[in-house]
RONU-771295 format. One line per field, with one value per residue (C-alpha): residue number from 0; residue in three letters; chain; y, z, x. Coordinates in nm, 2 decimals. Each point is the difference from the previous one (the first is absolute). Layout:
<nodes>
seq	c(NUM, ...)
type	c(ALA, ...)
mol	c(A, ...)
north	c(Y, ...)
up	c(Z, ...)
east	c(X, ...)
</nodes>
This chain:
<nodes>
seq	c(0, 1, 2, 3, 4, 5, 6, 7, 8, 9, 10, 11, 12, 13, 14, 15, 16, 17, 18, 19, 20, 21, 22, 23, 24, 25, 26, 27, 28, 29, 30, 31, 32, 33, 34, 35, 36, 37, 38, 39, 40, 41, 42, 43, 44, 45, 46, 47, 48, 49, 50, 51, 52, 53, 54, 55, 56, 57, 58, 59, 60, 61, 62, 63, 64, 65, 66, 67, 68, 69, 70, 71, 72, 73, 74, 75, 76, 77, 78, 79, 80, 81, 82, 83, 84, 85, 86, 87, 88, 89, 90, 91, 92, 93, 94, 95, 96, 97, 98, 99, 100, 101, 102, 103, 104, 105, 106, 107, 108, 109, 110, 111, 112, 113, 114, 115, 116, 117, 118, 119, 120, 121, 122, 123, 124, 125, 126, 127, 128, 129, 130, 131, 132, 133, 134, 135, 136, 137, 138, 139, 140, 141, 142, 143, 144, 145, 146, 147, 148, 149, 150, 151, 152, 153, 154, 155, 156, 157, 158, 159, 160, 161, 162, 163, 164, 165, 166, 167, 168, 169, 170, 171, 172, 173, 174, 175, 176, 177, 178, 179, 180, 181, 182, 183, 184, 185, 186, 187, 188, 189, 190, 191, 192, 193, 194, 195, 196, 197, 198, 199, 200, 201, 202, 203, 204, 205, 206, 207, 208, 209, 210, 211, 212, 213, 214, 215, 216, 217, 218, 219, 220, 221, 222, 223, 224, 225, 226, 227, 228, 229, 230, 231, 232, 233, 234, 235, 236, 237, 238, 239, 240, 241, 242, 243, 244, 245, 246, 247, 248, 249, 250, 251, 252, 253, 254, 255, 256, 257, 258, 259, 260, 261, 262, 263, 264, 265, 266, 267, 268, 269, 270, 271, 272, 273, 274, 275, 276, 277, 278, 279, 280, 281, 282, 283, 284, 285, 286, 287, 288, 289, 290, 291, 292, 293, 294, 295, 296, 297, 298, 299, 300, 301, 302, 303, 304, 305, 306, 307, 308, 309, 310, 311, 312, 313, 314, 315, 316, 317, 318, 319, 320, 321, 322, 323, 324, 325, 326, 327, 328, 329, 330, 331, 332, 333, 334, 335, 336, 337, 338, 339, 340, 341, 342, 343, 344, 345, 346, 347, 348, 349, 350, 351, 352, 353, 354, 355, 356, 357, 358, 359, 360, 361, 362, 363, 364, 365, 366, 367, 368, 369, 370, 371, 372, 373, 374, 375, 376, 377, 378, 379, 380, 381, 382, 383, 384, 385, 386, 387, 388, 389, 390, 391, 392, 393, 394, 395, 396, 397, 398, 399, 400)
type	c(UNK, UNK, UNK, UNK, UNK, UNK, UNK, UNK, UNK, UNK, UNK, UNK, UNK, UNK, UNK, UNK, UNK, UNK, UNK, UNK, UNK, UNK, UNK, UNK, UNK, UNK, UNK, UNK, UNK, UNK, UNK, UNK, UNK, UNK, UNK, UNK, UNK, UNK, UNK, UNK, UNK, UNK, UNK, UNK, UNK, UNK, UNK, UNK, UNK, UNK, UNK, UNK, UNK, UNK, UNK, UNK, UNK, UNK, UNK, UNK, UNK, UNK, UNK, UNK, UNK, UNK, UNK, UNK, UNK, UNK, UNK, UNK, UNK, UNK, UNK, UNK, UNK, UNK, UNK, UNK, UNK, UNK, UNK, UNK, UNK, UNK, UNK, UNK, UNK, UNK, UNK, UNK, UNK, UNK, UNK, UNK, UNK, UNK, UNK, UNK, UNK, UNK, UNK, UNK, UNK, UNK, UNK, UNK, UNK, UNK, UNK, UNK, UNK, UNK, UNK, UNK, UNK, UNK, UNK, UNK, UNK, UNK, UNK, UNK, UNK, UNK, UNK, UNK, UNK, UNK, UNK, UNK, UNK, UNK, UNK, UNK, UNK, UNK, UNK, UNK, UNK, UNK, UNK, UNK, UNK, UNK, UNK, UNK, UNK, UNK, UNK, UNK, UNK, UNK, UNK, UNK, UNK, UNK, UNK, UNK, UNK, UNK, UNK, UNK, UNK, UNK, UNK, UNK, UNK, UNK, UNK, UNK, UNK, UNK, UNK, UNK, UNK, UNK, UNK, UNK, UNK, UNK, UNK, UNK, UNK, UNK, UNK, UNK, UNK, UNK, UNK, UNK, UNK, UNK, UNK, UNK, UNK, UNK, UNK, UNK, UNK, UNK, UNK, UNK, UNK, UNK, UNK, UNK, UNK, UNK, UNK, UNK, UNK, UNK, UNK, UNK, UNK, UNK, UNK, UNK, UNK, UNK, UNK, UNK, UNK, UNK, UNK, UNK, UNK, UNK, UNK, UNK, UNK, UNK, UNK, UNK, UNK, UNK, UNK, UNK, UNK, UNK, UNK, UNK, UNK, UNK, UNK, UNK, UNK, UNK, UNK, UNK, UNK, UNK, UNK, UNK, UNK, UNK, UNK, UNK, UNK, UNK, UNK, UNK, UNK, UNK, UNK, UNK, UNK, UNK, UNK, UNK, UNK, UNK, UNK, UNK, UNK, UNK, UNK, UNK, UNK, UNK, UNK, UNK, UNK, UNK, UNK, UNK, UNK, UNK, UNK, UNK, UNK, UNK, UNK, UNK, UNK, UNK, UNK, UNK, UNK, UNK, UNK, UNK, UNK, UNK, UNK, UNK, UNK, UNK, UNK, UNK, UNK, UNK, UNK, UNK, UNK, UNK, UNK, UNK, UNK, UNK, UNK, UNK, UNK, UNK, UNK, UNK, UNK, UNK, UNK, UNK, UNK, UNK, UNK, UNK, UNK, UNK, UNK, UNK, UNK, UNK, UNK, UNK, UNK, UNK, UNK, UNK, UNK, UNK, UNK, UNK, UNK, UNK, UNK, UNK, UNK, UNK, UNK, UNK, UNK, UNK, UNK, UNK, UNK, UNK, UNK, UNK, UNK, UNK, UNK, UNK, UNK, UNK, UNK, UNK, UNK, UNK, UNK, UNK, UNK, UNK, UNK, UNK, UNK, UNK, UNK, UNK, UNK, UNK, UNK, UNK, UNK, UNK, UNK, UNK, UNK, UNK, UNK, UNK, UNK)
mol	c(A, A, A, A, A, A, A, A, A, A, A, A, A, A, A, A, A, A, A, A, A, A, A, A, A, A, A, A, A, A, A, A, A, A, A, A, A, A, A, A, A, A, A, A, A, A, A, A, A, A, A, A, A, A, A, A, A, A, A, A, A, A, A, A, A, A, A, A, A, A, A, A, A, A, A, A, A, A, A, A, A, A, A, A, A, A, A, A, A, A, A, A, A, A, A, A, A, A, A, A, A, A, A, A, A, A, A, A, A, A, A, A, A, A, A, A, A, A, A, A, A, A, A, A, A, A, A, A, A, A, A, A, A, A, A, A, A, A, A, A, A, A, A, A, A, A, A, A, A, A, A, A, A, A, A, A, A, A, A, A, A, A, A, A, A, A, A, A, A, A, A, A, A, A, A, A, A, A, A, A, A, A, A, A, A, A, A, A, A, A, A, A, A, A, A, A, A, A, A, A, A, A, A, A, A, A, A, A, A, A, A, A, A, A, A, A, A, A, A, A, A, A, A, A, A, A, A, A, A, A, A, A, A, A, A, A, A, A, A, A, A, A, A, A, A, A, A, A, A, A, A, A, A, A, A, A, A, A, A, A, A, A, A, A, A, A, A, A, A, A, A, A, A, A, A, A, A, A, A, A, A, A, A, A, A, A, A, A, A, A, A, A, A, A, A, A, A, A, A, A, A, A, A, A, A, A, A, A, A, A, A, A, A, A, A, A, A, A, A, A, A, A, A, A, A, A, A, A, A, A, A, A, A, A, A, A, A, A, A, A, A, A, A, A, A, A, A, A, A, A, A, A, A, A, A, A, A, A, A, A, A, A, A, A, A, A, A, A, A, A, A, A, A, A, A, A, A, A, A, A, A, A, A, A, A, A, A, A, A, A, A, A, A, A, A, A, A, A, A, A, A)
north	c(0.00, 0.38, 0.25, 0.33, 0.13, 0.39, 0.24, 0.39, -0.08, -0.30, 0.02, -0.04, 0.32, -0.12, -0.30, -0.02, 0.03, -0.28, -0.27, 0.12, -0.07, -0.35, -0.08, 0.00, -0.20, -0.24, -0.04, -0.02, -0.29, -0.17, -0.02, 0.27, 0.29, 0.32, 0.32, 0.36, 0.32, 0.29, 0.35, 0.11, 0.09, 0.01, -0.20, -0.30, -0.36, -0.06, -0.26, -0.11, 0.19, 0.33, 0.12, -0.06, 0.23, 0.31, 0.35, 0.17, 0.27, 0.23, 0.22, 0.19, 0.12, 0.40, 0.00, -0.17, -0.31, 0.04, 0.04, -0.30, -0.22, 0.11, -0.10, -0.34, -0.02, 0.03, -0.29, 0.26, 0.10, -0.30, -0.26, -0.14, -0.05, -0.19, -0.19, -0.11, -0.08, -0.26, -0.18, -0.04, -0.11, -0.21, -0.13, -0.10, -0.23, 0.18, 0.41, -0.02, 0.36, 0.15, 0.36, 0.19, 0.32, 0.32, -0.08, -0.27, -0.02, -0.31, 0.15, -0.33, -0.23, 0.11, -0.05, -0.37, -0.04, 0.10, -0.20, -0.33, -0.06, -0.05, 0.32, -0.06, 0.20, 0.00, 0.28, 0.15, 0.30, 0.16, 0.18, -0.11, 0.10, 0.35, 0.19, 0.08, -0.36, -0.03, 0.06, 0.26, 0.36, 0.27, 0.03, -0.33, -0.14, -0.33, 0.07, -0.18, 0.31, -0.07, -0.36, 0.12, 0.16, 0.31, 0.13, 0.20, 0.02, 0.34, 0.12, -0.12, 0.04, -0.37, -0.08, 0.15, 0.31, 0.17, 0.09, 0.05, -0.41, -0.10, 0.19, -0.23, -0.28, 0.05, 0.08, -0.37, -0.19, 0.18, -0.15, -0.35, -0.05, -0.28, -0.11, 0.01, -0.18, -0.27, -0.05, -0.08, -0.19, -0.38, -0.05, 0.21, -0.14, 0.14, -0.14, 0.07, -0.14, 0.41, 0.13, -0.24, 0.14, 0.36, -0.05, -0.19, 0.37, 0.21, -0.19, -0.24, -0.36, -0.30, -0.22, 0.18, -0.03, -0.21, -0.02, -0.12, 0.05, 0.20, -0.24, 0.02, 0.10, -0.34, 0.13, 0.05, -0.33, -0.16, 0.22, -0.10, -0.39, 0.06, 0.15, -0.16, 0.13, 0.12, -0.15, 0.20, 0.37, 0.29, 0.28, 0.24, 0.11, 0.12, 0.17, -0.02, 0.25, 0.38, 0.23, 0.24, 0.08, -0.21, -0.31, 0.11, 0.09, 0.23, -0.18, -0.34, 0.26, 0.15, -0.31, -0.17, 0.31, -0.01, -0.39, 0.05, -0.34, -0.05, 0.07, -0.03, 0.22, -0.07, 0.18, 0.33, 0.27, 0.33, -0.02, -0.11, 0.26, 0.17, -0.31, -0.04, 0.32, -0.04, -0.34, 0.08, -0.03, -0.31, -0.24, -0.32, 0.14, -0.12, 0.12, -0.20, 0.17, -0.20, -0.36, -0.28, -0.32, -0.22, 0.28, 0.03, -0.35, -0.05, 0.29, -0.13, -0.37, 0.12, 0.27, -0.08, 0.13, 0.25, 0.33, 0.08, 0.33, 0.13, 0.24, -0.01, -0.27, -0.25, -0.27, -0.32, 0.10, -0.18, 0.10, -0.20, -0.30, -0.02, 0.08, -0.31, -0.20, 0.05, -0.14, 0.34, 0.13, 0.32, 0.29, 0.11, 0.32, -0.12, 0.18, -0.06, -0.40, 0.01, -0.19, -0.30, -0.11, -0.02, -0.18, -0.14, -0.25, 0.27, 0.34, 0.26, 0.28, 0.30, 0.34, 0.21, 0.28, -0.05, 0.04, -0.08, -0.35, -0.07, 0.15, -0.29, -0.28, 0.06, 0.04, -0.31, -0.25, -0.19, -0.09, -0.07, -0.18, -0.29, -0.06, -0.33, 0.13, -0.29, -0.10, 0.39, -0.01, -0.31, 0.09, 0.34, -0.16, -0.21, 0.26, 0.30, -0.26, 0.09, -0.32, 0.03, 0.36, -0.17, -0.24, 0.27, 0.25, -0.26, -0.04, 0.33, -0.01, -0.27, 0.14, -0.24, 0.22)
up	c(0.00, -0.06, 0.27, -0.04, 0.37, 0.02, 0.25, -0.01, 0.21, -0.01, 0.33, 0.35, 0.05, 0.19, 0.04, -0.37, -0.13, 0.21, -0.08, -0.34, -0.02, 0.18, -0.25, -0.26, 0.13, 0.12, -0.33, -0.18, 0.28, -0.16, -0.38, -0.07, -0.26, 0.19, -0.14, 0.24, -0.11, 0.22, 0.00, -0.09, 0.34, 0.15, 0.28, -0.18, 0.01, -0.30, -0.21, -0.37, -0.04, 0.08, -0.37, -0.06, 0.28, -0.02, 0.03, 0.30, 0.09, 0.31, 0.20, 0.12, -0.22, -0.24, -0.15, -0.38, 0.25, 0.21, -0.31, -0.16, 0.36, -0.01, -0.35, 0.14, 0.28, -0.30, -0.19, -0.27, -0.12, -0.07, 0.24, -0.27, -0.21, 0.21, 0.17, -0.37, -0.09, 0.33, -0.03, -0.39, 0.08, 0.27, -0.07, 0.36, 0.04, 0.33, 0.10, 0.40, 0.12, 0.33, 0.12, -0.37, 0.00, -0.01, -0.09, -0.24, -0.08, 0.00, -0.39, -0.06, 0.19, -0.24, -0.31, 0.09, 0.07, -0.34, -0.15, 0.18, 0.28, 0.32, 0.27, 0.36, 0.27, 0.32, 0.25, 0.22, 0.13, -0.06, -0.30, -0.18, 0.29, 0.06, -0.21, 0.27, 0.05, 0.41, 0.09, 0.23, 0.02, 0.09, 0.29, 0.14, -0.08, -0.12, -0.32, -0.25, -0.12, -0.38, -0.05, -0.06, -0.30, 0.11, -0.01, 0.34, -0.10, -0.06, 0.31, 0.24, -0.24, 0.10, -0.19, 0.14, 0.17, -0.36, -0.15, -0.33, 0.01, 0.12, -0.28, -0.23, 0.20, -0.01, -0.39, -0.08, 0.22, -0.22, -0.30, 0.13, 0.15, 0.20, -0.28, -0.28, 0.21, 0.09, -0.41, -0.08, 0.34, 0.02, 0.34, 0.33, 0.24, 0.35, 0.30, 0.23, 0.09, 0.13, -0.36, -0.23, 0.24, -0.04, -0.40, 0.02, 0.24, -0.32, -0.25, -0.18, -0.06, 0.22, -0.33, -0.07, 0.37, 0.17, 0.33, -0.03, 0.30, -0.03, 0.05, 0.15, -0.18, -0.10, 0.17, 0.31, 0.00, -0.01, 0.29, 0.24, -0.13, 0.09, 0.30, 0.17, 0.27, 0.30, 0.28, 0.25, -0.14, 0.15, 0.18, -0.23, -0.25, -0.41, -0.27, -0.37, -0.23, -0.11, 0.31, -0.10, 0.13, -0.16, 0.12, 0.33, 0.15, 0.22, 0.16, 0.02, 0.13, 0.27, 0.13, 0.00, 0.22, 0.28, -0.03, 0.12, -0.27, -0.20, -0.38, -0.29, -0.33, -0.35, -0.23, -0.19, -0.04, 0.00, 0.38, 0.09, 0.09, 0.17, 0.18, 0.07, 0.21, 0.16, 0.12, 0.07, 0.37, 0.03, -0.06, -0.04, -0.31, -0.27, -0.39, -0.21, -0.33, -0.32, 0.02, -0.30, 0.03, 0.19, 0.29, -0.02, 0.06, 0.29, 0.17, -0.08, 0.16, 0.31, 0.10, 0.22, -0.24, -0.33, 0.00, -0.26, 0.15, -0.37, 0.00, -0.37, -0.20, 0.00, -0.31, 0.07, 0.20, -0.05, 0.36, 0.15, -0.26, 0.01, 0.43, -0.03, -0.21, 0.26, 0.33, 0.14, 0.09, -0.13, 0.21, -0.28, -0.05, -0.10, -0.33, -0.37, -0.07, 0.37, 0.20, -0.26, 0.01, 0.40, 0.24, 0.38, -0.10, -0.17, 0.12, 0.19, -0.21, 0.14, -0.05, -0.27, 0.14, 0.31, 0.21, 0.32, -0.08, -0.17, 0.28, 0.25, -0.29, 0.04, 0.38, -0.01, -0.26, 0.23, 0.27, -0.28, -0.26, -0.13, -0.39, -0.17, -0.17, -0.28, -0.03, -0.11, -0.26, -0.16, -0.06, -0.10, -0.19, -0.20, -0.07, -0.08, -0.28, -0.31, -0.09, 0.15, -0.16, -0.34, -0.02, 0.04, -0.21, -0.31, 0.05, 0.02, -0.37, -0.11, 0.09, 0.24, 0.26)
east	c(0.00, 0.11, -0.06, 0.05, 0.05, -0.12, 0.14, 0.10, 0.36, 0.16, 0.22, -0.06, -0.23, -0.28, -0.22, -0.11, 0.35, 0.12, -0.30, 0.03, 0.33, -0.06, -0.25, 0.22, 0.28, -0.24, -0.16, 0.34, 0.11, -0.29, 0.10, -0.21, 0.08, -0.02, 0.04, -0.03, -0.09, 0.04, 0.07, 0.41, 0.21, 0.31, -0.10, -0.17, 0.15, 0.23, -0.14, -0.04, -0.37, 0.12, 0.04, -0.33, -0.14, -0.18, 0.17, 0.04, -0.26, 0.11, -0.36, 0.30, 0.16, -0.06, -0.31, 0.13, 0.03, -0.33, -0.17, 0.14, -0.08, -0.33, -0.03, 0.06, -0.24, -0.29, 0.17, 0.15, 0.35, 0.26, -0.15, -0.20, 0.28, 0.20, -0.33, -0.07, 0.38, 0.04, -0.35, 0.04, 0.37, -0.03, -0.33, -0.15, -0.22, -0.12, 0.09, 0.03, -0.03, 0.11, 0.04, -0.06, -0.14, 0.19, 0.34, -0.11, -0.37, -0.28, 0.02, 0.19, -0.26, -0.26, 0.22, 0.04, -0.36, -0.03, 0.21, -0.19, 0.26, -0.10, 0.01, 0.12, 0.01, 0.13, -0.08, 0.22, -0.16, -0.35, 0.07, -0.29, -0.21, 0.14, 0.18, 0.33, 0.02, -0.05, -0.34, 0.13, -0.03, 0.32, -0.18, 0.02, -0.32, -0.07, -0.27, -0.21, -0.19, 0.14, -0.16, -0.29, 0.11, -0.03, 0.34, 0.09, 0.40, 0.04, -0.25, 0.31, 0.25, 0.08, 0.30, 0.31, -0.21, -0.03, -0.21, 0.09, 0.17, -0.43, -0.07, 0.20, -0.14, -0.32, 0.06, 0.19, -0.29, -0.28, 0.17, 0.15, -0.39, -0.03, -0.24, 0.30, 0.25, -0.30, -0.04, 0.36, 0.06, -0.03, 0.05, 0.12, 0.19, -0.07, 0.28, -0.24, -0.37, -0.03, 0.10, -0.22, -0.30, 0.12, -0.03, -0.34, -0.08, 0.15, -0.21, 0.22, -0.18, 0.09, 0.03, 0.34, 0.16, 0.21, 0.18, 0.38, 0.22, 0.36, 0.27, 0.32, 0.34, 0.16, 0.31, -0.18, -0.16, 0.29, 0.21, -0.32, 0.05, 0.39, -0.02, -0.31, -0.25, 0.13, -0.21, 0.13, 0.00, 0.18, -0.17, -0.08, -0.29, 0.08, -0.16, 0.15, -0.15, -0.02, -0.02, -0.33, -0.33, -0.21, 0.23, -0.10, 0.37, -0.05, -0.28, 0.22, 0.32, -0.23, -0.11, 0.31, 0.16, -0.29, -0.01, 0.39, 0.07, 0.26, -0.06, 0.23, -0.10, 0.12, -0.12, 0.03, -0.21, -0.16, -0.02, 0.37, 0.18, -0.28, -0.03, 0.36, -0.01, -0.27, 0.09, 0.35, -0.04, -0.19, 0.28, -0.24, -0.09, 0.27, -0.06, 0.17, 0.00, -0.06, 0.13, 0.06, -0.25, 0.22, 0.06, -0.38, -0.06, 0.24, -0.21, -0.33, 0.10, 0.15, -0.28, -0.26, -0.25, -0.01, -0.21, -0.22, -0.19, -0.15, -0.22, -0.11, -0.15, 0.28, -0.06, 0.20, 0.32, 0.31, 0.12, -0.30, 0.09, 0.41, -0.05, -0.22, 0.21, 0.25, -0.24, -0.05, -0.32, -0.14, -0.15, -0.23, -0.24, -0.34, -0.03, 0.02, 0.13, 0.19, -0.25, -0.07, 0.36, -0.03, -0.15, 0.00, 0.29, 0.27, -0.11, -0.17, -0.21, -0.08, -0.17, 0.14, 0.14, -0.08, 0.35, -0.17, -0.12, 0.35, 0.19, -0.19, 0.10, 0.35, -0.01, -0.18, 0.12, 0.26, -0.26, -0.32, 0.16, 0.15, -0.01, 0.14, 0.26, 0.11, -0.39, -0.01, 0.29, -0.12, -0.31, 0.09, 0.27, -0.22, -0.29, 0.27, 0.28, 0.01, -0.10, -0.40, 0.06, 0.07, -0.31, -0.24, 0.21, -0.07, -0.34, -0.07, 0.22, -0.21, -0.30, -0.08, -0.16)
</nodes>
């Protein structure tokens, strides 16, 4: 089979980049023909496809290159040059799409769906749902006011606090309608129980949805294998991930401090250096900076239990799956596609935002609970492989579901 794997950066940006990038090697490993188109940058992987991919637009830069970048969020300009030059090319048998608007454009999802090959789509954030991606407003608040069509965008200047960026927005959701994007779109694959419902909410049909779990980095997977649980952890708490407000930081940070635990942080971040200061003085509050997978996965093991305090509608987070890959529990926020991953044998949820019932969690966690550590890795282990991943992955190619 040919795959065409779809993603505006192809390096380790964020969550889509990563299980983008997983995809493909997975797919490869299995004697498949894979092919990715993505948008030209410095930062991207180096590998064969990168002559084929599409030029790089900057939002940034003087107003030649804004105009050209906003040519692309329509689907105009060169994109549909080099969209028609890979597929015609390459010849997939099936276009898989991740993160795509903006800096590349669904343009080249609909141009496969016209030439007969099959559209997938997996969904990383709630960009078809609201047009600044997060269902969150600059003011904090968690907000659904755009599935109804009715396009609120611009009212709270909700991407980036501008308005003339909502303005743009609002413009490329008006003409990549959820209608369009449901016409050239075979199947969307939603990581999380929480998203599929969220696009039933926004109007998309339930005869083109599916729910296919992340899974963990291959590299990953095999540290945990090589290292093994740790039965008897140290006695400290983590987080891994981006240090913002919508990942709840601050709430997590405060609790921590009047809790009096330890609490190790890695991660980078909007939030970090402000954090950093603040925290100076409470010495059982370590932040670790960024770390490479295997340094992540020796903190995950030896913790008492990972933080997840998000405050925004997480999808399917990897920090909940690699902690729980490793045997450690997770002190989850009950929001987004948190609480589905957890129950009473590998976690604790709690409140989201609520630093008072977090702060009594990690005073309390020693004398409450006892979670079978290995039982949780091997069961995590076998739901999160690549191999699970892969079954469904072809079905949903196939169109078997």
């Amino acid at each position: 089979m040919r795959v065409l794997i779809v993603n505006k950066f192809f390096y380790p940006r964020g969550g889509d980049c990563v299980v983008a990038m997983a995809t493909r090697r997975m797919l490869a490993d299995h004697g498949h023909e894979v092919r990715v188109f993505a948008m030209d940058y410095p930062d991207n992987d180096t590998i064969p496809d990168a002559a084929g991919y599409a030029s790089r637009v900057d939002f940034g830069g003087g107003s030649s290159a804004k105009l050209r970048a906003s040519a692309r969020l329509f689907g105009k300009g060169d994109i549909v040059k080099s969209a028609s030059e890979v597929l015609d090319s390459f010849r997939p048998d099936v276009v898989h799409l991740h993160n795509v608007h903006s800096y590349l454009s669904p343009l080249i999802g609909e141009l496969a769906h016209k030439r007969g090959i099959r559209v997938v789509w997996t969904l990383h954030d709630y960009k078809l749902l609201c047009p600044s991606y997060s269902c969150r407003r600059p003011s904090g608040e968690n907000c659904e006011e755009c599935f109804s069509g009715r396009l609120k965008v611009v009212k709270y200047s909700c991407l980036k606090g501008s308005r003339m960026k909502s303005i743009l927005a609002d413009m490329e959701a008006r003409v990549w309608n959820r209608n369009r994007l449901q016409k050239m779109t075979d199947l969307f694959i939603a990581p999380s129980a929480f998203m599929h419902n969220k696009m039933l909410e926004g109007g998309f049909s339930r005869k083109k949805l599916t729910v296919v779990c992340n899974f963990i980095d291959p590299v990953k997977f095999d540290c945990i294998r090589r290292c093994g649980v740790e039965e008897n952890p140290r006695d400290y708490f983590c987080y891994v991930g981006r240090l913002s407000d919508e990942k709840g930081t601050e709430t997590m940070l405060g609790a921590a401090a009047e809790a009096g635990v330890s609490l190790k942080v890695a991660g980078d971040g909007p939030l970090l250096e402000e954090m950093r200061k603040k925290y100076a003085d409470t010495p059982a509050i370590e932040f670790l900076g960024r770390l490479g997978r295997e340094d992540v996965v020796r903190l995950l093991r030896s913790a008492k239990a990972s933080v997840l305090p998000s405050e925004w509608y997480e999808n399917n987070p990897l920090g909940v799956i690699e902690s729980l890959c490793c045997g450690t529990p997770v002190i989850g926020a009950r929001i987004g596609g948190i609480p589905e991953l957890l129950d009473e044998t590998n976690g604790i949820t709690f409140t989201s935002g609520n630093q008072e019932e977090l702060t009594s969690i990690f005073r309390n966690f020693d004398h409450r609970n006892s979670f079978p550590r290995r039982m949780i890795s091997d069961k995590a282990m076998d739901v999160f492989c690549r191999d699970t991943h892969y079954k469904l992955l072809m079905d949903a190619y196939s169109g078997k579901c």
